[in-house]
N, C-alpha and C positions, 0 to 999 in steps of 0.2 A: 207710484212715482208720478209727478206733473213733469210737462213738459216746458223747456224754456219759453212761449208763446204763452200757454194756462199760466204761469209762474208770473210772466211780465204784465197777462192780464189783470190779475187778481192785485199785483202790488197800484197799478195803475188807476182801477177802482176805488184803491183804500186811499188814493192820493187825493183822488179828487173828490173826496168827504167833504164835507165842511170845516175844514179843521180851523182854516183863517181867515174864514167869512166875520172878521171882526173889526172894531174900530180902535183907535184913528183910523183912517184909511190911508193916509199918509205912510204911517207904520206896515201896514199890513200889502197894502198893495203890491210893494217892491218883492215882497217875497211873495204872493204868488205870481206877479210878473216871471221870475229867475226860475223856479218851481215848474213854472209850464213852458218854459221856451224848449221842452223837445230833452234831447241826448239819449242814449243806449240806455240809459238805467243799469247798467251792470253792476254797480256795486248794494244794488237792492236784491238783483234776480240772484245774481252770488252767495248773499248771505239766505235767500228762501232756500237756493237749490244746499247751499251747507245743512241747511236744516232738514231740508228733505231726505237727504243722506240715510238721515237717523230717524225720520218721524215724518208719516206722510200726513199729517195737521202741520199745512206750514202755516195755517189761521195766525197760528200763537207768535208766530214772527213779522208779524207784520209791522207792530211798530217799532222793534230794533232794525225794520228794512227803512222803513221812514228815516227813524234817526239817524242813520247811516249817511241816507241822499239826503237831510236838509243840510246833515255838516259840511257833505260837499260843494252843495251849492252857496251857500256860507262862504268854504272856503273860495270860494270863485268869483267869489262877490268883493270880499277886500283882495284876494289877487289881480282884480281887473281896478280896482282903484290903485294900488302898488305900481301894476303896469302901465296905470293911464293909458289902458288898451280901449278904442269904441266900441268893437263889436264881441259878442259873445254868440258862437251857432248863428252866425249872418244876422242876428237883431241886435240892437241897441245894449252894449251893457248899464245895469242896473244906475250904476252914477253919471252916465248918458244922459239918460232918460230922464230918471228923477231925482239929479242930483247930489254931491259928493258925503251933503249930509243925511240924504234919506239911505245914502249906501251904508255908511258905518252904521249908521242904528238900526236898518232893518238889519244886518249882516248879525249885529251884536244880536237882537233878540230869536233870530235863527238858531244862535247857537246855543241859545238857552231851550226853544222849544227844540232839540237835538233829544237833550238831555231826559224835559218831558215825555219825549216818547218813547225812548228808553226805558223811563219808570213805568211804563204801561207794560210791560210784558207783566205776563201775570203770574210766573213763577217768580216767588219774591222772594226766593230761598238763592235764586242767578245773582238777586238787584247789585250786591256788595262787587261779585266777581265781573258782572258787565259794565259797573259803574267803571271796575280798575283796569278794566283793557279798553272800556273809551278815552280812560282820560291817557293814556297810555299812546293811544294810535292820533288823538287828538294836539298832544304835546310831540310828535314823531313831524306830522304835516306841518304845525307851526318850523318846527328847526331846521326842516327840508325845504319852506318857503323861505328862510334867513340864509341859508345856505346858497341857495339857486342867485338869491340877490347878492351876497358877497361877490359871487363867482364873477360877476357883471364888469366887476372894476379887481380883480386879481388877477394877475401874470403869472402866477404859479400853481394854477390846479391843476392834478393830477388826476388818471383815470379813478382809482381808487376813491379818489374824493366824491368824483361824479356818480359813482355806482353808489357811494355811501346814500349821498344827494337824493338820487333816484326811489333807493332804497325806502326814505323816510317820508318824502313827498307825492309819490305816485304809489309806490307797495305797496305801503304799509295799510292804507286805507280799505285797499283790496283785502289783504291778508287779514285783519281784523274783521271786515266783515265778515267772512271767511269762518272764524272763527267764535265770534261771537254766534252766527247762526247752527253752528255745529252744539255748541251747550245747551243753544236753546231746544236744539233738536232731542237732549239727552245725550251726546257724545260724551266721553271722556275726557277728561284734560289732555292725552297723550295724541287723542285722535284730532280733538281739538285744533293741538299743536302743530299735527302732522298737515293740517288745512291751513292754519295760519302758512307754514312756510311754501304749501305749496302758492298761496295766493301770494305771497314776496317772489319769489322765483318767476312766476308767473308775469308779475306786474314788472319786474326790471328787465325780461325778456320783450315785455311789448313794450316798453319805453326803448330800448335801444329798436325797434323794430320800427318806433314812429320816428324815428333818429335819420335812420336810415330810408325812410319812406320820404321825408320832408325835402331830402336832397336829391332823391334819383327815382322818386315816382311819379306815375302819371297823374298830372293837376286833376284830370275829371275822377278819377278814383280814387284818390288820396283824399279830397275833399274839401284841402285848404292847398293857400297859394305854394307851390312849391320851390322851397331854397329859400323861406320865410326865415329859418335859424340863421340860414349864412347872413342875408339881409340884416339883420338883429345884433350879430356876431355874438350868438350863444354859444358857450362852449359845453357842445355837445361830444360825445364817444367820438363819431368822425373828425370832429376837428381837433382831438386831443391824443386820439390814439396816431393825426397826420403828424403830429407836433413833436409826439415822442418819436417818431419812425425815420421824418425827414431829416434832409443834410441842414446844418444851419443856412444856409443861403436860401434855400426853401422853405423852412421855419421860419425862417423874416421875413418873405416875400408873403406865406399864407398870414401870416399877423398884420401885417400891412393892409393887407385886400381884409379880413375881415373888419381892421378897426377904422379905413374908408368910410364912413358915411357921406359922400359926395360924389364915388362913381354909381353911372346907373348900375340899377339896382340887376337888369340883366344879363350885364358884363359881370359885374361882377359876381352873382351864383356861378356862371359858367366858368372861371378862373380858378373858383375855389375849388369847383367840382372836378375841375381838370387834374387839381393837386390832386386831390383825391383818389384820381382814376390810377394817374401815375404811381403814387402806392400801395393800390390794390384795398385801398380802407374799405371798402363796403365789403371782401372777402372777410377782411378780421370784425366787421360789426356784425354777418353773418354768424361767422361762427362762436360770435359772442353769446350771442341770444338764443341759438340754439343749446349752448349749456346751460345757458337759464335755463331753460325749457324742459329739457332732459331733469335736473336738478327737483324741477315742480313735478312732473314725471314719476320719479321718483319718491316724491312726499305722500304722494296721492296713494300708489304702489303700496306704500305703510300704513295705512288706514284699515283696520282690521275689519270693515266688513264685506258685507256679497260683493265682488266685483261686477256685478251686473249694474248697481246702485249706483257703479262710480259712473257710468256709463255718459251721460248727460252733460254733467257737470265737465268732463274732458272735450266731451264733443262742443260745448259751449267758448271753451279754453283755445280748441281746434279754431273755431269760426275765426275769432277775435283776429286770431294770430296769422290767419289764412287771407289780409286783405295784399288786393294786388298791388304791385312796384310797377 
């Protein structure tokens, strides 16, 4: 078994190959621009460590871990033109930088070398079954970026929506990789399966976890500004599970403060958070995420082999979910 550090090494090596040392430059630069601005890499070291599970050559997974991170950074490429957000990880995002049109076409041929290196895994007997659960986890992140955008201008989402939301935007990407490195490893479909769900479980337990960090954690350990959602007036878990809970006088009053754009911005996180306090929402986001949690737990638990093997991959699961409030 490698250890998450060996694992992050080895995918990090294989990144910075020559894969797009090619021309136009125009084309090719933006994406390795987005490619090397940093981030966790977790949904690479995810899919080695699912592979390692079953098979200690996680060699042979290397380019289903590529594929993996170029579609995400892909998809983080037209989400930041969607949001006409500037920054991405404190640098420039990509249509910043170089442009609205160098964004969509490098994004576009991203997603095609995705696919490319997908076709590289070299058991060609997987290609059919990994083609069907990329394009699968690939059309899940499209409908969960359409969804997040409806939400922006709807008055009637419900929690249920939001988890759905969550489910297909942030999970599913985990859980697929998840699963995909597990076949490659030799797993079973069942065992497979049993990764996939714990990596959905997993991912909707740190989404309500970053939900809940954004609102009531410390700016320097959180690592982005915080009360950034209120600011935004994203309808997140806290602000929907305040919505169902409070009196209507109070439902109007926090609808009101989040659909302000014109008070400052530090009045108002502190008003909303106040709502907040008053209904105890960070207990129920709390013990939201800890069902998730418990739930992945669980998936993992079903995986029929050494539990020793499982060892890494939870303690990995552990770190993620362990950052401070």
């Amino acid at each position: 078994m490698q250890n998450t550090e060996e694992l992050r090494n080895k995918f990090l090596d294989y990144l910075q190959k020559d894969h797009f040392d090619k021309t136009p430059d125009e084309l090719y630069q933006p994406m390795r621009y987005i490619l090397n601005l940093g981030g966790k890499r977790l949904r690479p070291i995810f899919l080695l460590m699912a592979c390692n599970l079953f098979d200690d050559d996680t060699q042979k997974a290397l380019p289903a871990a590529l594929a993996i991170e170029i579609f995400h950074n892909f998809s983080l490429v037209h989400d930041d033109i969607m949001d006409e957000a500037p920054l991405r990880r404190g640098k420039p995002t990509v249509h910043s930088r170089f442009g609205l049109n160098a964004g969509i076409l490098s994004g576009d041929v991203m997603l095609i070398y995705a696919y490319e290196f997908l076709l590289k895994v070299e058991n060609k007997k997987l290609t059919h079954r990994l083609f069907e659960l990329f394009n699968k986890i690939a059309i899940d992140v499209c409908e969960g970026q359409q969804y997040d955008m409806n939400f922006e201008t709807s008055s009637d989402v419900e929690l249920d929506d939001y988890i759905k939301m969550i489910g297909l935007k942030t999970a599913a990407l985990i859980a697929g990789g998840l699963q995909i490195g597990a076949l490659i490893g030799g797993a079973s479909e069942d065992d497979a399966q049993h990764l996939f769900d714990f990596g959905f479980n997993l991912g909707i337990a740190f989404q309500l976890q970053d939900d809940t960090l954004d609102t009531f954690g410390d700016p320097e350990k959180f690592g982005k500004q915080v009360g950034g959602d209120i600011i935004q007036n994203k309808k997140t878990f806290l602000v929907l599970k305040a919505l169902e809970l409070a009196t209507p006088e109070t439902a109007t009053l926090l609808q009101e403060l989040l659909a302000d754009m014109e008070m400052d911005e530090a009045l108002k996180v502190e008003r909303v958070r106040n709502i907040f306090k008053d209904l105890n929402i960070r207990d129920f986001a709390e013990a939201a995420k800890e069902r998730y949690l418990q739930k992945a737990f669980a998936n993992m638990e079903a995986i029929n082999i050494d539990p020793n093997r499982k060892t890494l991959l939870l303690e990995l699961a552990g770190v993620i979910m362990e950052r401070e409030t």
